[in-house]
FIPA-173844 format. One record per residue: x, y, z of N, C-alpha, C in turn; residue number from 1; residue in one letter. Coordinates in pm, 1 decimal. Example, Ala and Ser with C-alpha at 12.3 -4.5 7.8 and 13.67 -1.06 7.14 Angstrom:
2
n.xx, n.yy, n.zz, ca.xx, ca.yy, ca.zz, c.xx, c.yy, c.zz, drenke, vexgu
1319.0, -569.0, 780.0, 1230.0, -450.0, 780.0, 1320.0, -330.0, 780.0, 1, A
1285.0, -225.0, 708.0, 1367.0, -106.0, 714.0, 1290.0, 3.0, 787.0, 2, S
# end
This chain:
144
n.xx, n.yy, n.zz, ca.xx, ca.yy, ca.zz, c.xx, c.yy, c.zz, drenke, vexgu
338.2, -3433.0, 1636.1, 265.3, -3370.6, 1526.9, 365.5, -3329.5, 1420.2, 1, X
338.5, -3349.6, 1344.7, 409.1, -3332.5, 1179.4, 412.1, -3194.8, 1121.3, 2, X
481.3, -3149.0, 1076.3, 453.9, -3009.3, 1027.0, 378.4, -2964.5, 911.2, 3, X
329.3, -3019.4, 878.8, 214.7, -3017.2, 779.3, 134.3, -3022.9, 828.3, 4, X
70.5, -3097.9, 950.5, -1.9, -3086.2, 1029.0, -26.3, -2936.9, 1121.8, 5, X
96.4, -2936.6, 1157.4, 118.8, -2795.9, 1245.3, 97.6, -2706.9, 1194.6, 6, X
114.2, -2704.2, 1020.6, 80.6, -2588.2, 967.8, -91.8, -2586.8, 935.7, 7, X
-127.8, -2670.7, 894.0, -284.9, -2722.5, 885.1, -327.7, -2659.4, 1005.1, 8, X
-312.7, -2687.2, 1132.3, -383.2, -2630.7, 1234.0, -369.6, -2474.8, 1278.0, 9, X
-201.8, -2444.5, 1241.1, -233.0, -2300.5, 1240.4, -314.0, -2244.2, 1126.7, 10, X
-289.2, -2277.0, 1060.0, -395.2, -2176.4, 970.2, -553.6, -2197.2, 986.8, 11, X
-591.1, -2278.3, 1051.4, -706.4, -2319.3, 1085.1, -760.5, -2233.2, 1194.3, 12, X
-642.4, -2201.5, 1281.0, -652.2, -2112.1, 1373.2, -662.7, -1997.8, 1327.7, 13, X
-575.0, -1959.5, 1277.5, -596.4, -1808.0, 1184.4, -707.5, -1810.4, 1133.6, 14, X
-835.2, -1868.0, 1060.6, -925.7, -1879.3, 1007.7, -1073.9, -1855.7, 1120.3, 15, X
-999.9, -1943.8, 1214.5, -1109.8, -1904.0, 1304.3, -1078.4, -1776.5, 1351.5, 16, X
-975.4, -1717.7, 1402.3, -941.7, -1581.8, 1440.0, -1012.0, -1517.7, 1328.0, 17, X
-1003.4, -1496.0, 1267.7, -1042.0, -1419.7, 1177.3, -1220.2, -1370.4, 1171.1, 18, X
-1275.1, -1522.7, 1150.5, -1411.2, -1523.8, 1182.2, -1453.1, -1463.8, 1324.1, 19, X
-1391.0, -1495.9, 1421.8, -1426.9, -1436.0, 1510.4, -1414.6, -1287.3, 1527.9, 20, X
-1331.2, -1253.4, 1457.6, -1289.8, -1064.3, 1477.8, -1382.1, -1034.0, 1338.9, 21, X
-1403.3, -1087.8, 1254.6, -1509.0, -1025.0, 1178.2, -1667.7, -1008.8, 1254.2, 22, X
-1726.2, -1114.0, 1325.6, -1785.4, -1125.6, 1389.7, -1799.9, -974.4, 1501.3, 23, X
-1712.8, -949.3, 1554.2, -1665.1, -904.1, 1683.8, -1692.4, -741.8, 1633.9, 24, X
-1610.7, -689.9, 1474.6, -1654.7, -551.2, 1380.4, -1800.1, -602.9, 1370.3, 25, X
-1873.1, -650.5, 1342.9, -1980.6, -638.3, 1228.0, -2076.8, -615.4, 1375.5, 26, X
-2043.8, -632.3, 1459.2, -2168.4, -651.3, 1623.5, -2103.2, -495.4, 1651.7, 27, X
-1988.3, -479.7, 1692.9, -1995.7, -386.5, 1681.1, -2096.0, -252.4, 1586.4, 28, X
-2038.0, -245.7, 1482.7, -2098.3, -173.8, 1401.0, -2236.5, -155.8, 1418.6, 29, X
-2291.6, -280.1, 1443.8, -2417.9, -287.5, 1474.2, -2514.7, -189.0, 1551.1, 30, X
-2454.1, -225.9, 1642.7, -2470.1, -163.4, 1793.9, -2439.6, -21.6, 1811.5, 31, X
-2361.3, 61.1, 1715.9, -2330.3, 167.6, 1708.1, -2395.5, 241.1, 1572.2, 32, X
-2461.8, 176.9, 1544.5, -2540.4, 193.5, 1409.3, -2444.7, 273.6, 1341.1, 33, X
-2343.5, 187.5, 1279.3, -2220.7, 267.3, 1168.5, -2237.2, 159.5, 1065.4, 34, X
-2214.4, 241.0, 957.2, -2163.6, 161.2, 819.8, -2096.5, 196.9, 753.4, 35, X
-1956.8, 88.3, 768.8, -1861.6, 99.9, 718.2, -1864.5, 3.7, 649.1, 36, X
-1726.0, 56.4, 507.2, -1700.5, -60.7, 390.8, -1601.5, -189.3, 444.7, 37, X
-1608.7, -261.3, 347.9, -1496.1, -401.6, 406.6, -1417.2, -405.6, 281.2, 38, X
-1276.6, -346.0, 327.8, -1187.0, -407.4, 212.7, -1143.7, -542.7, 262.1, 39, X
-1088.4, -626.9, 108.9, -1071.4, -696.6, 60.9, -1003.3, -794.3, 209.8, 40, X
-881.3, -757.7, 277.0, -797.0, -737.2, 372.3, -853.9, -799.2, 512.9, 41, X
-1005.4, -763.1, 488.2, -1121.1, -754.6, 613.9, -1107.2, -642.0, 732.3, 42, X
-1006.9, -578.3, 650.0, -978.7, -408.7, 767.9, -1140.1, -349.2, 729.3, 43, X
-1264.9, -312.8, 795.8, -1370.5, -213.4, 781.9, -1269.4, -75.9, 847.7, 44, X
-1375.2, 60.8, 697.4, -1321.9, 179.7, 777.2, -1474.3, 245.5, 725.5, 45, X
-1428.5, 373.5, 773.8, -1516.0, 468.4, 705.9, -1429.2, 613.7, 702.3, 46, X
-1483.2, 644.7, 592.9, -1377.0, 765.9, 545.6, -1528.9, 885.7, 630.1, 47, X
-1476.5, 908.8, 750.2, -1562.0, 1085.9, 783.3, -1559.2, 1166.9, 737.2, 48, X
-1459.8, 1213.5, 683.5, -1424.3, 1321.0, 630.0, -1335.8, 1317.8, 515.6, 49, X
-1375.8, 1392.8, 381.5, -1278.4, 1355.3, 243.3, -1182.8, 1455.8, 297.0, 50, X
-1054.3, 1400.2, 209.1, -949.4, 1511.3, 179.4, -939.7, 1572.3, 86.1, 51, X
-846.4, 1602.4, 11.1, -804.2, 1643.6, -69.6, -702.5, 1610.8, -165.7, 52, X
-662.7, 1591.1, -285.0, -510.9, 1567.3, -298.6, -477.4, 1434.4, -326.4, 53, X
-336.5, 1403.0, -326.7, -338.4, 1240.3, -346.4, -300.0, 1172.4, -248.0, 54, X
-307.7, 1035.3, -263.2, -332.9, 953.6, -140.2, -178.7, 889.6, -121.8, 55, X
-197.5, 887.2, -13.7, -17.6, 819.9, 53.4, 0.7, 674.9, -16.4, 56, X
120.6, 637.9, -24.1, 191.1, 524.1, -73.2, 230.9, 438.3, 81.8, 57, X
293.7, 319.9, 47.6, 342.5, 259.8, 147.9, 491.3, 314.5, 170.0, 58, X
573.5, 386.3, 122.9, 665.1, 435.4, 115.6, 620.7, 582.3, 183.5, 59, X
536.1, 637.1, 205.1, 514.8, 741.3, 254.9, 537.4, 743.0, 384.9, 60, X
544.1, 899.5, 439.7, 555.7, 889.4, 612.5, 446.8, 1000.4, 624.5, 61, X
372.8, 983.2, 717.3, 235.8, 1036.4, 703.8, 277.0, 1125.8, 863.9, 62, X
176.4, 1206.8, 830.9, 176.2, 1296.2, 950.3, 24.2, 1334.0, 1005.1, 63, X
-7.5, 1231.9, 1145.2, -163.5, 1219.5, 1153.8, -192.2, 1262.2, 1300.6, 64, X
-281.4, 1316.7, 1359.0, -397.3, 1284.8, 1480.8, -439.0, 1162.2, 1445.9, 65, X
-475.7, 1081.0, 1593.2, -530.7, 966.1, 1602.7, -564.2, 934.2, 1736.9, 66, X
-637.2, 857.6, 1743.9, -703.8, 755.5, 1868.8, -717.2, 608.1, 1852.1, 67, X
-666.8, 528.1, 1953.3, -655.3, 387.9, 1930.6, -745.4, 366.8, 2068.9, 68, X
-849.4, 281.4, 2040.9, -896.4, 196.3, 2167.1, -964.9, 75.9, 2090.9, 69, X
-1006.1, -38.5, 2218.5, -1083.2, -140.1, 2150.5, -1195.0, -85.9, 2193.2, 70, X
-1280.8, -237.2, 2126.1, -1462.5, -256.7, 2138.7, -1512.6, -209.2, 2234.3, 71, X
-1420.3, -215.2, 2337.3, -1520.4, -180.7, 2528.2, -1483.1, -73.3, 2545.7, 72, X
-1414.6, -9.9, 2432.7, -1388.7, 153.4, 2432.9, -1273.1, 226.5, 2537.8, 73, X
-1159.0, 82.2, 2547.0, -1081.1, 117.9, 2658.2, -930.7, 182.3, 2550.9, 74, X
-880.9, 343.2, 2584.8, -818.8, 421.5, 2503.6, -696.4, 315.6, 2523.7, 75, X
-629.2, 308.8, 2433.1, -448.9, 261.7, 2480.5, -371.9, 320.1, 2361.6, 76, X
-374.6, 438.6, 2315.9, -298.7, 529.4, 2219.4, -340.1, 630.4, 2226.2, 77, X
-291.1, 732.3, 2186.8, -362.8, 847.7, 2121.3, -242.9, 989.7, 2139.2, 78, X
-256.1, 1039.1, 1984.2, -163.4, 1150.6, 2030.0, -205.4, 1295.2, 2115.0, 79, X
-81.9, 1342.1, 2193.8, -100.3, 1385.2, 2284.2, -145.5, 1560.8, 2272.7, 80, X
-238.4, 1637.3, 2355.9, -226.5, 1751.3, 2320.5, -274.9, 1816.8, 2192.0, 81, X
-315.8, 1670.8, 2140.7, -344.0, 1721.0, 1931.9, -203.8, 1741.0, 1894.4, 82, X
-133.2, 1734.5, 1925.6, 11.6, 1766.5, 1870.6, 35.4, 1641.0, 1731.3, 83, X
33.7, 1687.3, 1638.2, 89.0, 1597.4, 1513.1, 216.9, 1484.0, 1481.0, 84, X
164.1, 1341.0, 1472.7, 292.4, 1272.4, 1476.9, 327.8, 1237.2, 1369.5, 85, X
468.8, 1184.1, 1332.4, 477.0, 1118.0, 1175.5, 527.9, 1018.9, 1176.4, 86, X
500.3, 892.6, 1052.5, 560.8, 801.7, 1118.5, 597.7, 708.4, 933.8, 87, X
652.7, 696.1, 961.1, 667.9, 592.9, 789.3, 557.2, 485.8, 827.1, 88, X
492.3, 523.7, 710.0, 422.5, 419.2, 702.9, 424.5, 217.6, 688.8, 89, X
552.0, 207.3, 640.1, 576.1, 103.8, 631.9, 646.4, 50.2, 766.8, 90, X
624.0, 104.5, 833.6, 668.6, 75.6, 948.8, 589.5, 34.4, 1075.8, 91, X
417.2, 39.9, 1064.4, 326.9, 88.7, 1079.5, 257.2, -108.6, 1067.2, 92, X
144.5, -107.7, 1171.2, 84.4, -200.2, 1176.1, -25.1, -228.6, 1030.6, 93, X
-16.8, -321.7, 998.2, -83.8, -356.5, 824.7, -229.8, -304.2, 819.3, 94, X
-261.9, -328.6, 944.0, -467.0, -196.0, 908.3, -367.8, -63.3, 885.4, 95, X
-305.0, -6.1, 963.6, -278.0, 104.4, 892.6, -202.3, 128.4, 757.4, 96, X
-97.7, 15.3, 746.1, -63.2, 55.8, 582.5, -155.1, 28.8, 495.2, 97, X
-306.1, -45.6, 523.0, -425.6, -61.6, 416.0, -467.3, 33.6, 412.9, 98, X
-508.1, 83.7, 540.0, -609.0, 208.2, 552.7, -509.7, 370.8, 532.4, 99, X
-443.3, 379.6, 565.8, -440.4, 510.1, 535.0, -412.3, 535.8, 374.7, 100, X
-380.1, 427.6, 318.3, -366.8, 486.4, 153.3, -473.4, 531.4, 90.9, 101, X
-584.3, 461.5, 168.2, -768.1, 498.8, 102.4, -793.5, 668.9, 172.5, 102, X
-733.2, 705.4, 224.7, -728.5, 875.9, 262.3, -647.5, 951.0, 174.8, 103, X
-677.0, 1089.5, 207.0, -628.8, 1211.4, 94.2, -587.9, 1299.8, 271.3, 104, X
-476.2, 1368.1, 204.9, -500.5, 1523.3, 319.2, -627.4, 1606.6, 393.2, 105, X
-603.1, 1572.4, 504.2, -717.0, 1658.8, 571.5, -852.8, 1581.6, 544.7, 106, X
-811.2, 1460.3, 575.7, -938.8, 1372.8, 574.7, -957.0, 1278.5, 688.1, 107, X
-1027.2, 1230.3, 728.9, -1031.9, 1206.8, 860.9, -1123.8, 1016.4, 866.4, 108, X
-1115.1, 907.4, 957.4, -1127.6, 814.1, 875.1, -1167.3, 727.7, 1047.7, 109, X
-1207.1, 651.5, 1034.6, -1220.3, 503.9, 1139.2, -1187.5, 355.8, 1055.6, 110, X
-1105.7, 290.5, 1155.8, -1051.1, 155.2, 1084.1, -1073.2, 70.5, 1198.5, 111, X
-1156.1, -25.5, 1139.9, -1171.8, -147.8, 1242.1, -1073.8, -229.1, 1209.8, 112, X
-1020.0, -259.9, 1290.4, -868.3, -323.0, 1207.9, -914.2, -475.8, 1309.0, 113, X
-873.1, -569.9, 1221.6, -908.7, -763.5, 1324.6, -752.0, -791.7, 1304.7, 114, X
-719.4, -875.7, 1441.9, -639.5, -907.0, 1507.4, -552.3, -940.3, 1440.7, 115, X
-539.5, -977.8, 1308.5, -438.3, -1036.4, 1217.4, -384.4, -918.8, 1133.7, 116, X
-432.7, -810.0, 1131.9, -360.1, -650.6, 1057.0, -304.1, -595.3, 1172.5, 117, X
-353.1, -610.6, 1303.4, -270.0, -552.7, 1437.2, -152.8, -617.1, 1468.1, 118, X
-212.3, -643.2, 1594.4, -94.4, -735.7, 1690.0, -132.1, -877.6, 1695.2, 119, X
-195.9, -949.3, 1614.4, -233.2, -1053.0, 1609.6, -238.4, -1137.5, 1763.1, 120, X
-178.0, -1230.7, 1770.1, -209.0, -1315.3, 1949.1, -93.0, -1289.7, 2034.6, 121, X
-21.2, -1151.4, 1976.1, 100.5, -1117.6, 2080.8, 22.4, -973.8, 2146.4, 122, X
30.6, -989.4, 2282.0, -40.0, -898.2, 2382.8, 70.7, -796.4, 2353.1, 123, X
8.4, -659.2, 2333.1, 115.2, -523.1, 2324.4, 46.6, -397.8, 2425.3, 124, X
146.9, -395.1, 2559.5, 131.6, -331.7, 2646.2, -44.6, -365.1, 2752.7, 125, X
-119.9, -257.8, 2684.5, -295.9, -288.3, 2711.2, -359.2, -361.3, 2612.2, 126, X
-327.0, -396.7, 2513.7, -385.8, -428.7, 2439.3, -377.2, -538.0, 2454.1, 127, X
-486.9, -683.1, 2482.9, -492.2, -793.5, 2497.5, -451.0, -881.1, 2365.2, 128, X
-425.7, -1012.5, 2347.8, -416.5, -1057.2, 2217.2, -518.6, -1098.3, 2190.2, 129, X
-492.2, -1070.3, 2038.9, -621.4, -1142.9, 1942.0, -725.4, -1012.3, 1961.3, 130, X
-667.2, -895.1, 1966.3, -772.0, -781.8, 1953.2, -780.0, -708.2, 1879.6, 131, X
-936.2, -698.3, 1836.0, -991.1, -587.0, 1708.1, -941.2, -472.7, 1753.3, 132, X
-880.6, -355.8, 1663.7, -858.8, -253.6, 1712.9, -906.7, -140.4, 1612.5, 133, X
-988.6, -12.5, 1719.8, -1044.1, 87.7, 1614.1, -975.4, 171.9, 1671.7, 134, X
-914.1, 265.5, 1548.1, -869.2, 411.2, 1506.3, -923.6, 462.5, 1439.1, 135, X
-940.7, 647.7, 1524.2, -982.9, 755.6, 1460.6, -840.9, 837.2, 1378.2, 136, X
-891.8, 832.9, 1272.5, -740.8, 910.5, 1227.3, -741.9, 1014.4, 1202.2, 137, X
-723.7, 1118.2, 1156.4, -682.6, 1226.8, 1097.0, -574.3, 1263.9, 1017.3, 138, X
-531.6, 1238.1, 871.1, -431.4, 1251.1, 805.3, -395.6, 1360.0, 765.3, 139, X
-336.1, 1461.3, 849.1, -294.3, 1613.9, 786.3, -197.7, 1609.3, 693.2, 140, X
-89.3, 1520.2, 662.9, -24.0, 1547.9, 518.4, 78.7, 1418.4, 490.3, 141, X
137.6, 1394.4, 423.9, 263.7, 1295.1, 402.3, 303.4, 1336.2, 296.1, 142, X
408.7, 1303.8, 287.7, 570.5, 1295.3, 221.0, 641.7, 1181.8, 164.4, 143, X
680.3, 1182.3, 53.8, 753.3, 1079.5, -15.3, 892.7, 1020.6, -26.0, 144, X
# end
């Protein structure tokens, strides 16, 4: 196979990944009777709670509560105790550098993030590959 070819089929693959994890949010959602927006990205969130203030940069290091599990609602993150973590954002899986810039302080948010803003088809720890992943966030403040 030719690499033009090889590239033709990966991205073909990516395309179907994609469809399928859009698929995978939108049944979700369904089923949980939520409605959330779709940026551009195909990250769905919903902002729960407004903040305040202005919104983080990608250069920012944010300081949040959160919960990570998938669709079947199996936890594989979450900070501990409520205790507050911080983390540069650019450092940070791409649903979260989309999504947390659409938050303010003390605002609180869900991100359906599809497999290509996560960990795309590399398995990380519990998390299977090629998995949608939703976070509850909580953004108590960031720094520039």
């Amino acid at each position: 196979m030719g690499i033009i070819a090889l590239m033709i089929s990966s991205c073909k693959k990516d395309e179907d990944q994609a469809e399928i994890d859009d698929q995978i949010i939108q049944s979700y959602l369904k089923e949980h009777n939520l409605d959330a927006e779709k940026h551009a990205s195909g990250l769905y969130y919903i902002i729960t709670k407004e903040g305040t203030g202005e919104h983080p940069t990608l250069n920012s290091t944010v300081e949040v509560l959160y919960k990570g599990y998938l669709t079947d609602g199996t936890v594989f993150d979450e900070t501990q105790n409520n205790a507050p973590v911080s983390f540069p954002l650019r450092s940070l899986i791409p649903g979260w550098q989309i999504g947390i810039p659409l938050m303010r302080p003390g605002g609180e948010a869900t991100f359906f993030i599809p497999s290509d803003l996560g960990y795309g088809n590399t398995p990380q720890g519990d998390i299977p590959a090629n998995s949608v992943l939703i976070f509850d966030i909580t953004l108590l403040s960031f720094t520039d």
